[in-house]
C-alpha positions in Angstrom: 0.0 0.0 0.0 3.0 2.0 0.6 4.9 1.8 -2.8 1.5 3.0 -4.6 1.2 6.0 -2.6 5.0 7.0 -3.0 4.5 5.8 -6.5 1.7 8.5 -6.9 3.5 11.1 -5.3 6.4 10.6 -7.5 4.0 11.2 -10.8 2.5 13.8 -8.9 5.9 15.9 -7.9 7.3 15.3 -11.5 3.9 16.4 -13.1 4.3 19.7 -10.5 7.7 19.9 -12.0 6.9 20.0 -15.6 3.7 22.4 -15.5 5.8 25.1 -13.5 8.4 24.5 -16.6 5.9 25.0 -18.7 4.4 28.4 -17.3 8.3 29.5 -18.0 8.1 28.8 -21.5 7.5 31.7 -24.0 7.7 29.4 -27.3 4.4 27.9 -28.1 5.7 25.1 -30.3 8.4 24.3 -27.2 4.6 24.7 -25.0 3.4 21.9 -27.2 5.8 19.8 -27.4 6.8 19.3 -23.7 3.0 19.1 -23.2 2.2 16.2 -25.8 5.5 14.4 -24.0 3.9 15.2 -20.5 1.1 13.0 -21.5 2.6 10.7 -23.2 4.8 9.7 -20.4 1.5 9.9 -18.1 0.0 7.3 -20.5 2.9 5.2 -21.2 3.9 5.4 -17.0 0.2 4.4 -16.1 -0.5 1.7 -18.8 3.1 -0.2 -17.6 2.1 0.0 -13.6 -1.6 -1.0 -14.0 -2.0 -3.4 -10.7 -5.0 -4.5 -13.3 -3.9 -4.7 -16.6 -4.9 -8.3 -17.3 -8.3 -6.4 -17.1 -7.7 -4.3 -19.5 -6.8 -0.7 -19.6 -6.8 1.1 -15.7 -10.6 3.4 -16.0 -8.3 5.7 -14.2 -5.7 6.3 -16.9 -8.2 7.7 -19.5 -9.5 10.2 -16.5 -5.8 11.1 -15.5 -5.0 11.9 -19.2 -8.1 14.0 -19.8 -7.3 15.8 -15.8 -4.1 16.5 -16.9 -5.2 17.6 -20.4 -8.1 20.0 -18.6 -5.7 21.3 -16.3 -3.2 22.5 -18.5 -6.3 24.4 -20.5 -6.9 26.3 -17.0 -3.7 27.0 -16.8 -3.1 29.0 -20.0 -6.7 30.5 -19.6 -5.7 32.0 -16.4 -3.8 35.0 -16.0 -2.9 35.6 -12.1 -0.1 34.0 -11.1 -1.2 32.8 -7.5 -4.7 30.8 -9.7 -2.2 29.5 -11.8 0.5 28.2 -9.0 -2.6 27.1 -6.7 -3.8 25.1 -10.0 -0.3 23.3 -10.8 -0.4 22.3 -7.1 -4.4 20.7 -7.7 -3.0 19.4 -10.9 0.0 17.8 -8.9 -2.6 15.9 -6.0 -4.6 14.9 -8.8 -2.0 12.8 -10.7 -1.1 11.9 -7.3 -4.9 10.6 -6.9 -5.2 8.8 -9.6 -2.0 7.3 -10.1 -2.0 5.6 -6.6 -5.5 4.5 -7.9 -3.7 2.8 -10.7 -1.2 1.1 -8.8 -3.7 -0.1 -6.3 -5.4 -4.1 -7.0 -9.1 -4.1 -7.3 -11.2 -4.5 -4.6 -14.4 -6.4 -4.6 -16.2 -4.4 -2.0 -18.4 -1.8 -2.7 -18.1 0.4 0.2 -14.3 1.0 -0.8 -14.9 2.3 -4.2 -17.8 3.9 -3.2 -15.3 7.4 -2.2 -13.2 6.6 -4.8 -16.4 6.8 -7.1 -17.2 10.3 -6.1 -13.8 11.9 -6.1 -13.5 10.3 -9.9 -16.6 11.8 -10.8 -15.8 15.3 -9.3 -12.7 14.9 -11.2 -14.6 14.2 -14.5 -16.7 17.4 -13.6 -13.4 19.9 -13.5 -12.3 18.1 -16.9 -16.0 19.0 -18.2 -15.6 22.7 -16.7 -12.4 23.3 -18.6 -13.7 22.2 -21.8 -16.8 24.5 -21.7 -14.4 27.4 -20.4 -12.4 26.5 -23.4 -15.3 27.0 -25.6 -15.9 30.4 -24.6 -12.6 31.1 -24.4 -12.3 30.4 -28.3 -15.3 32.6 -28.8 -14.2 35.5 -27.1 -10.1 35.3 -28.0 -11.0 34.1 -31.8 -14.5 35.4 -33.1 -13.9 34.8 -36.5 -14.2 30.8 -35.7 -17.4 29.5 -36.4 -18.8 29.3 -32.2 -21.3 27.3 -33.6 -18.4 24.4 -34.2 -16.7 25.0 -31.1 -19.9 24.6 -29.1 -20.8 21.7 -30.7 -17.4 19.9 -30.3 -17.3 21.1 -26.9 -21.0 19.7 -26.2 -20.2 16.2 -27.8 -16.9 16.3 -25.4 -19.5 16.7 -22.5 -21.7 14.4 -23.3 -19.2 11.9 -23.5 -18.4 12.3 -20.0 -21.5 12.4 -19.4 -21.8 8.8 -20.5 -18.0 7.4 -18.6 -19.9 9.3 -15.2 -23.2 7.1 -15.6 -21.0 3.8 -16.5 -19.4 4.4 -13.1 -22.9 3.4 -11.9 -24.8 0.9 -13.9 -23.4 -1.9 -15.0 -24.0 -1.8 -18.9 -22.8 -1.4 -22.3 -22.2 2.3 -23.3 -24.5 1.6 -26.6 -27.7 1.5 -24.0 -26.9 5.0 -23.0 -25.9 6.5 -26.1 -29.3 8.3 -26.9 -28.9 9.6 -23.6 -25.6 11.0 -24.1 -26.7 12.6 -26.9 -29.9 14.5 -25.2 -27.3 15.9 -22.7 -24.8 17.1 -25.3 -27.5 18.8 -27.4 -28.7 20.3 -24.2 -25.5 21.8 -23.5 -25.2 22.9 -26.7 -28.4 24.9 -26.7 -27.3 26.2 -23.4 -23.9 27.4 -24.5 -25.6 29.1 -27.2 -27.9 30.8 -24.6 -25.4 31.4 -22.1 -23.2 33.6 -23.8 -25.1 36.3 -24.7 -24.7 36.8 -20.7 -22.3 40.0 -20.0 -19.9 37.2 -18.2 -16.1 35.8 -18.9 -15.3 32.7 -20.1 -14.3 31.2 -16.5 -17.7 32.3 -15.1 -19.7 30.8 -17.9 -17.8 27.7 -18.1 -18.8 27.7 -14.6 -22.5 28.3 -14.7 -22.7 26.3 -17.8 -21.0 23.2 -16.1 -23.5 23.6 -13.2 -26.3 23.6 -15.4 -25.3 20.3 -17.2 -24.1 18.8 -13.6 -27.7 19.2 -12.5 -29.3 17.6 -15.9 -26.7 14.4 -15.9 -27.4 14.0 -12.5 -31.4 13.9 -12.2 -30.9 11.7 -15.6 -28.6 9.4 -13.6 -31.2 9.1 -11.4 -33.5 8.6 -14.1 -31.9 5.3 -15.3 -31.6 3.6 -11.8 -34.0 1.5 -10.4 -35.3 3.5 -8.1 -36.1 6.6 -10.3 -36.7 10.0 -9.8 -37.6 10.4 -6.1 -39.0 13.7 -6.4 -40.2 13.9 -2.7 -36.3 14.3 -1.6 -34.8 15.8 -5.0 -37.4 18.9 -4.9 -35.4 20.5 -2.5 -32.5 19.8 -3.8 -33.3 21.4 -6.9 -35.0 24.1 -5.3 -31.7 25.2 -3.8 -29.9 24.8 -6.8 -32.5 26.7 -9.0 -32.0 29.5 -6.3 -29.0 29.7 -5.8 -28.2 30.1 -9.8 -30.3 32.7 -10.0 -28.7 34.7 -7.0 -25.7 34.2 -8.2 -26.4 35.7 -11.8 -28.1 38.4 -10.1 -24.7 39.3 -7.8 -22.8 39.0 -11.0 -24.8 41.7 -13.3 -25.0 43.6 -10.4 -20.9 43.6 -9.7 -21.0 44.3 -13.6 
């Protein structure tokens, strides 16, 4: 149990390493580069120390990859320094995470993954964030792009993890939830489109747009269980929400 966790931190500490390197560079081709090596090394490092691999490919390494991928997006969005060092550092405990999940055998019980389950969906929640951000991002910083294509990309990319979130909880073949998948990304997409007529930057409408599709996977997750919808103790749970959204646009076009 040991050697995975200082296996993790090592991935972690070297991941640290490169993505401060990376803030020092000035040479977008050099940016690249290093970057595509970065994950490359994740993928090649993750696939060889699989505890599982005679299972197949680690669920974890596709989710570090995509992390690491989202993370790097936030960090050439953002322009304070102390976001951007606070970020490499939540980058770093993330590769930690998930690379100590990698190294770790599979357990049968269900109470143990049930934590792990939630921290990898959170996880999949900031790689959704940073795609949407990215997608407004290209709309503000390159207007002559179709935003139409960018949305839509962005919206499939969603509704793809959309689909690996729900897998982590029913036991079925991703072709049974497809349809579903695909309702969610052509929601997003029509509220991306709505969204960004809002007076907002792309960090705060990446962030109300990834609330808004975190509430619509969710109820649908609990859609496709067994049990259903139990509106009797989601109501207020949506209630908040519903509030809460609206406060916080009202705080925002006031500030503005």
């Amino acid at each position: 149990m040991i050697g995975r966790y200082i296996f993790g931190l090592i991935m972690g500490a070297a991941s640290v390493a490169v993505l401060f390197f990376l803030i020092k560079i000035e040479s977008r081709w050099q940016f690249v580069v290093v970057w595509l090596v970065w994950l490359v090394v994740l993928g090649v490092v993750g696939w060889y120390f699989n505890a599982n691999r005679q299972h197949g490919i680690s669920r974890d390494l596709p989710l570090t990859l995509a992390s690491a991928a989202a993370g790097t997006i936030l960090l050439v969005l953002l322009e304070d320094d102390l976001w951007r060092n606070g970020l490499v550092v939540f980058i770093g405990l993330i590769i930690f995470f998930l690379f100590s999940q990698i190294a770790r055998r599979a357990s049968g019980l269900s109470y143990e993954e049930k934590p792990y389950r939630r921290m990898r969906m959170m996880l999949w929640v900031f790689v959704a964030y940073s795609v949407l951000t990215l997608v407004y991002a290209l709309g503000s910083f390159f207007p002559a792009l179709p935003f139409w294509l960018e949305s839509l990309v962005g919206s499939a990319v969603v509704g793809i993890i959309s689909l690996l979130i729900w897998q982590m909880y029913f036991a079925v073949d991703w072709r049974n939830l497809l349809l579903w998948s695909l309702i969610i990304a052509l929601a997003v997409w029509e509220t991306i489109w709505a969204q960004d007529f809002l007076p907002f930057g792309y960090l705060v409408l990446g962030a109300l747009t990834t609330w808004v599709w975190y509430i619509m996977q969710l109820f649908l997750r609990f859609h496709l269980s067994r049990q259903g919808i139990v509106w009797r103790k989601q109501a207020y749970f949506l209630t908040i929400n519903v509030v809460l959204y609206i406060l916080m646009l009202w705080m925002f076009v006031r500030w503005i």
